[in-house]
ROKEMAR-686670 format. One record per residue (C-alpha): residue number from 1; residue in one letter; chain; x, y, z. Coordinates in steps of 0.02 Angstrom, whole numbers, plus 50000, padded with zeros to 5 digits. Layout:
<sites>
> num|residu|chaine|X|Y|Z
> NUM|A|A|X|Y|Z $
...
</sites>
This chain:
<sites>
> num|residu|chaine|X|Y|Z
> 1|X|A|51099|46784|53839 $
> 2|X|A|51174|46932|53727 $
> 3|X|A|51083|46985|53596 $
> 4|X|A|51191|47139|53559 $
> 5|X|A|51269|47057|53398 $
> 6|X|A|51083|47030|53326 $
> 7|X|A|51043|47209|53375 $
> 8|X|A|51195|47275|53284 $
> 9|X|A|51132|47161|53145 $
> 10|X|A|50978|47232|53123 $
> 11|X|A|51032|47414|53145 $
> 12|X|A|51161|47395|53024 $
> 13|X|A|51064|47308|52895 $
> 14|X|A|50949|47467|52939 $
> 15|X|A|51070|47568|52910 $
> 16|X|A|51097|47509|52741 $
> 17|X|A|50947|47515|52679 $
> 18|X|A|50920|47675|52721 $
> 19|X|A|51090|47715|52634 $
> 20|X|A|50997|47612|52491 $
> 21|X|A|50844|47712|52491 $
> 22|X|A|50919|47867|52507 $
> 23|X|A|51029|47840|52370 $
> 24|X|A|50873|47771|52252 $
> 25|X|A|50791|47926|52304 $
> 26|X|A|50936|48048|52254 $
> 27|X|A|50950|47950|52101 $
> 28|X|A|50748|47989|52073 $
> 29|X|A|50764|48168|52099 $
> 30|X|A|50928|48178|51984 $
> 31|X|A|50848|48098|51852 $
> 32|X|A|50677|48186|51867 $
> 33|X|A|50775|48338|51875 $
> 34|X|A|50891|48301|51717 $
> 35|X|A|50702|48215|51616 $
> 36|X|A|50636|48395|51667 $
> 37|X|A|50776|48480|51616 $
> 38|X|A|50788|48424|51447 $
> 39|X|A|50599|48418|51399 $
> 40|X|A|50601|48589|51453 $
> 41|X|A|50740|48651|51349 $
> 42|X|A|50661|48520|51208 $
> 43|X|A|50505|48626|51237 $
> 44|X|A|50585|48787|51213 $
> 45|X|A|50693|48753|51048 $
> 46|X|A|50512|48694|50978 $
> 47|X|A|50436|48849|51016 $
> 48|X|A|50591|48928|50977 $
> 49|X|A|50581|48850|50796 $
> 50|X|A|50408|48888|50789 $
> 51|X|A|50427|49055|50817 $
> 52|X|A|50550|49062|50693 $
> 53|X|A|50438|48978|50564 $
> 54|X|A|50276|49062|50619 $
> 55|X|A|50394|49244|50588 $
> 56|X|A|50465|49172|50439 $
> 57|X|A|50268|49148|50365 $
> 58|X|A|50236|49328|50388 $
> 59|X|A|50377|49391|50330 $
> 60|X|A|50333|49305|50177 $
> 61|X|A|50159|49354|50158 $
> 62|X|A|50203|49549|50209 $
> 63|X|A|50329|49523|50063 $
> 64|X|A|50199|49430|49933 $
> 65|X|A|50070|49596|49988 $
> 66|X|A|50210|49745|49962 $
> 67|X|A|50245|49645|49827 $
> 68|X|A|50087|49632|49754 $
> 69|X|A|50020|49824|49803 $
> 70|X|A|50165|49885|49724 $
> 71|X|A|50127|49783|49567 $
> 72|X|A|49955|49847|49566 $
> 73|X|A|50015|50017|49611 $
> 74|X|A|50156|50007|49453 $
> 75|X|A|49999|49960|49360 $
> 76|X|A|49879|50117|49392 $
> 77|X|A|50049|50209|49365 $
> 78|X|A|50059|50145|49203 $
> 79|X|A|49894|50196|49160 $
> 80|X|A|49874|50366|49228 $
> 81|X|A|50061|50400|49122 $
> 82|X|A|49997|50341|48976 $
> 83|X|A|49834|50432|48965 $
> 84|X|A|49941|50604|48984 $
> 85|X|A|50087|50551|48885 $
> 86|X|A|49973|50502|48741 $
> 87|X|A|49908|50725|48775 $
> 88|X|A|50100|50751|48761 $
> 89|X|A|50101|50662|48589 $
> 90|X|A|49966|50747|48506 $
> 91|X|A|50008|50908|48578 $
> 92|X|A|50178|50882|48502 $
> 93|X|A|50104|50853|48345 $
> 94|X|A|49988|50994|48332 $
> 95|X|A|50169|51099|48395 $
> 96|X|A|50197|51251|48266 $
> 97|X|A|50249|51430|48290 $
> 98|X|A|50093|51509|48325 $
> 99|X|A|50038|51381|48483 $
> 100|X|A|50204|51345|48559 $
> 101|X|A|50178|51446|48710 $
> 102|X|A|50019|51369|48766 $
> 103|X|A|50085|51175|48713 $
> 104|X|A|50257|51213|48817 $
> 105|X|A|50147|51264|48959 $
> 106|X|A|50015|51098|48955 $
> 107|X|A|50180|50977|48922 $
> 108|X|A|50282|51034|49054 $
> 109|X|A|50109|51042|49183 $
> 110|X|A|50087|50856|49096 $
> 111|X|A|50275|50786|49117 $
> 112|X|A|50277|50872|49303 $
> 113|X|A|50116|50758|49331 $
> 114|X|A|50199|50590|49270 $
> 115|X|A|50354|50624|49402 $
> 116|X|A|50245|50652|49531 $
> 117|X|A|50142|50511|49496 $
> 118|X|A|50295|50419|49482 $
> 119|X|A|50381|50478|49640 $
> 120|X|A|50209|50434|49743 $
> 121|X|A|50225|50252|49671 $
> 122|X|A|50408|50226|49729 $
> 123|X|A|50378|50308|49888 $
> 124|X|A|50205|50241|49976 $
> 125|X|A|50208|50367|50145 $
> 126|X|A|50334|50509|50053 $
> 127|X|A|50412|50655|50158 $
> 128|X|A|50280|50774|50226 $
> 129|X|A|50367|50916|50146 $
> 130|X|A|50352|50858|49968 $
> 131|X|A|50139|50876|50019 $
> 132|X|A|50132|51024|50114 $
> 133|X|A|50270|51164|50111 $
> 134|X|A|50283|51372|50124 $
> 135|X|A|50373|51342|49946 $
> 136|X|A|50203|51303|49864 $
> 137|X|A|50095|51435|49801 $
> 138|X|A|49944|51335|49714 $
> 139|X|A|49802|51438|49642 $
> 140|X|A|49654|51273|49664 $
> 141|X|A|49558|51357|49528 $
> 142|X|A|49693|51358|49383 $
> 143|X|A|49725|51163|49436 $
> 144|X|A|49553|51126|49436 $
> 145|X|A|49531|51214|49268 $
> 146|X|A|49676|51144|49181 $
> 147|X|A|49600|50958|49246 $
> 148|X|A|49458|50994|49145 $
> 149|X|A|49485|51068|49004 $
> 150|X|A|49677|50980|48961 $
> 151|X|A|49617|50807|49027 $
> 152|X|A|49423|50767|49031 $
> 153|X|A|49362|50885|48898 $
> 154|X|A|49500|50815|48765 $
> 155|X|A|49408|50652|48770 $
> 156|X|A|49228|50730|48795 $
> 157|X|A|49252|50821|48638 $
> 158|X|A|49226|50635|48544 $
> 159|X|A|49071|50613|48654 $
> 160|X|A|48923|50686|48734 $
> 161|X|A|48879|50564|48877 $
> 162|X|A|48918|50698|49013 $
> 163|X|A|48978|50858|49043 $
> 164|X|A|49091|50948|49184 $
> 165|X|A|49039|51118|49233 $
> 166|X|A|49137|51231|49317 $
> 167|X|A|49097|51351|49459 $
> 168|X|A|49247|51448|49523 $
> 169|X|A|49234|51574|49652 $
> 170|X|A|49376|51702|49591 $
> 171|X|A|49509|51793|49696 $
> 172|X|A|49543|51616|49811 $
> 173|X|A|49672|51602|49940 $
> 174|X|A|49854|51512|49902 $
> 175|X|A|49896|51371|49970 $
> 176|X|A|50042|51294|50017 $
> 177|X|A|50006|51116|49943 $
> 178|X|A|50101|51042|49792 $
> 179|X|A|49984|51065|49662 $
> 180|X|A|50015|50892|49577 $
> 181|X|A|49968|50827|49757 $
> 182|X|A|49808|50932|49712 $
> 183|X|A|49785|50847|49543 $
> 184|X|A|49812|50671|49615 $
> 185|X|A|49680|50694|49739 $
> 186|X|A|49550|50788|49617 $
> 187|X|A|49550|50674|49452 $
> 188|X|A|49513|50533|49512 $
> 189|X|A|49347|50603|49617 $
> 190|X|A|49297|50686|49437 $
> 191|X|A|49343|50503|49356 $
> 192|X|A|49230|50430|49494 $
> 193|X|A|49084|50529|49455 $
> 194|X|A|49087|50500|49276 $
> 195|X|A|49115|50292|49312 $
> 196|X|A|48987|50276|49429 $
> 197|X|A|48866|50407|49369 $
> 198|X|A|48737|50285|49284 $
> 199|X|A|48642|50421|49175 $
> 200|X|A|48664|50495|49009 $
> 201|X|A|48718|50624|48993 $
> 202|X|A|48798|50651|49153 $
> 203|X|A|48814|50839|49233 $
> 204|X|A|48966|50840|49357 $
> 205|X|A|48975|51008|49447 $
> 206|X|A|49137|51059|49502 $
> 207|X|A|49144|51239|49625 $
> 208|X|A|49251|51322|49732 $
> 209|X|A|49240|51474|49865 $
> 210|X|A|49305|51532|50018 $
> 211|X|A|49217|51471|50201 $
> 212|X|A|49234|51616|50318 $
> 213|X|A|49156|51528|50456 $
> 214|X|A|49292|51372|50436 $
> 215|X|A|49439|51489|50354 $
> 216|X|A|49450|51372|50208 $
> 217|X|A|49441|51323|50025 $
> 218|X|A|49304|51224|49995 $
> 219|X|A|49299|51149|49839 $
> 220|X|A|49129|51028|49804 $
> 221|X|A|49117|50903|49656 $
> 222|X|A|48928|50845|49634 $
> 223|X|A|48848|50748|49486 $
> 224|X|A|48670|50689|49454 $
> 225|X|A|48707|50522|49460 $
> 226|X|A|48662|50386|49575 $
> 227|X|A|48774|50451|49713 $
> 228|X|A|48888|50360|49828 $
> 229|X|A|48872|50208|49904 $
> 230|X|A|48833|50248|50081 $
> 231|X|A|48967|50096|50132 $
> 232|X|A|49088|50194|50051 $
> 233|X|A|49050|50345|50171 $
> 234|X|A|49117|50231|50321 $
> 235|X|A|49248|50284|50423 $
> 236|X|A|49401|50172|50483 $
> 237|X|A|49467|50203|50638 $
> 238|X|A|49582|50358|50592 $
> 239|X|A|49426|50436|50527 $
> 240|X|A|49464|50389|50348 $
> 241|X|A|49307|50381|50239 $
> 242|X|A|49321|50212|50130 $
> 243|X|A|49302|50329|49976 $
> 244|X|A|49494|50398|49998 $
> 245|X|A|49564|50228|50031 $
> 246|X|A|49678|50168|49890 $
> 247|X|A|49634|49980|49891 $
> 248|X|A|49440|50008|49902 $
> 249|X|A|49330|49994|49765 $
> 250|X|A|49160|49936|49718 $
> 251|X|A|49179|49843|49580 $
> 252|X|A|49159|49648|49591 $
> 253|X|A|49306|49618|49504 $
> 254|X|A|49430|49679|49608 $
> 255|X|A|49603|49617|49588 $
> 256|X|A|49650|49754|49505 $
> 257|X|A|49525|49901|49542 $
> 258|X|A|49538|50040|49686 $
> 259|X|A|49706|50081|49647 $
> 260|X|A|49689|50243|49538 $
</sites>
């Protein structure tokens, strides 16, 4: 008999079921491809948004810390242009014909303090040439003099619980370095000594002279105090010592210390 017909049959109910399965299977891939597809692109706009958010945190908290450093720094401002401009006041007040040389030369070195103070509290990395320029002729022993005698000794006079003593080598180099940069970087390692001191009366030994071996100024401000914190004798990683770093201080209370 012929069995052709059933063979055809067979072959072409094969034939489409493999048309069938073929077609299921491109159907699978298409669809795996397209579920891929989108959780991938569902992946990415998360971690896009993420991002987004995780960038949008920081630039918040960078904000809330400028914000709050120059807060702080507006406050040590403040109090550094109040202590002079309460000099200016009594100098003005004391003003008459016979002393109005030597008050027009301590108010303008006073006022030419406060807008440098000012200017450094605006500015927190200012223009290298405001620091250190061939315009600036700074004698370090009439700045370190006029420190002492127009800022610490008009309080000391209404108290003997220390004592600044100077020791300056005469005839000292120039140097080219704003000399309100000077005083910035000066008072507040006097003011240091006489906070953290601990004794009465306190001796704090300022001197100057000239290295020849290092071709320098070297100016040295000692005390019989305590001494410094060894911590604060640390270096960072630029080679910083802790003790010239603005927001360091060693006070417990310190949301508002380490600043001046």
């Amino acid at each position: 008999p012929d069995f052709s017909f059933i063979q055809k049959e067979i072959f072409s109910s094969y034939e489409e079921t493999s048309i069938l399965f073929s077609a299921l299977f491109l159907l699978g891939l298409i669809t795996m491809y397209y579920i891929s597809s989108y959780t991938v692109k569902e992946r990415d706009e998360a971690q896009d948004l993420l991002l987004k958010e995780h960038e949008r945190n920081i630039k918040q908290e960078y904000d809330h810390e400028k914000e709050s450093l120059f807060t702080k720094r507006i406050y040590h401002t403040h109090n550094k242009a109040e202590k002079v401009m309460g000099f200016i006041k009594e100098d003005l007040r004391m003003l008459s014909k016979d002393n109005i040389e030597e008050i027009k030369y301590r108010v303008s070195k006073y006022s030419n303090f406060i807008s440098r103070v000012i200017y450094d509290m605006k500015w927190y990395d200012p223009p290298i040439q405001t620091i250190r320029n061939s315009a600036f002729r700074t004698d370090i022993n009439e700045v370190l003099r006029f420190i002492v005698e127009n800022l610490f000794n008009r309080i000391s006079i209404k108290t003997n619980f220390y004592e600044i003593i100077l020791d300056l080598k005469p005839d000292l180099p120039l140097i080219n370095i704003n000399e309100f940069v000077v005083w910035e970087v000066i008072e507040p390692l006097i003011q240091n000594s006489l906070d953290h001191g601990g004794v009465v009366p306190l001796h704090v030994n300022v001197a100057t002279y000239y290295s020849e071996e290092k071709k320098s100024i070297i100016c040295e401000i000692s005390d019989n105090g305590k001494g410094i914190s060894p911590e604060m004798l640390e270096m960072d990683v630029n080679g910083i010592k802790k003790l010239f770093q603005e927001n360091v201080t060693t006070k417990n209370q310190k949301n508002s210390s380490g600043y001046g």
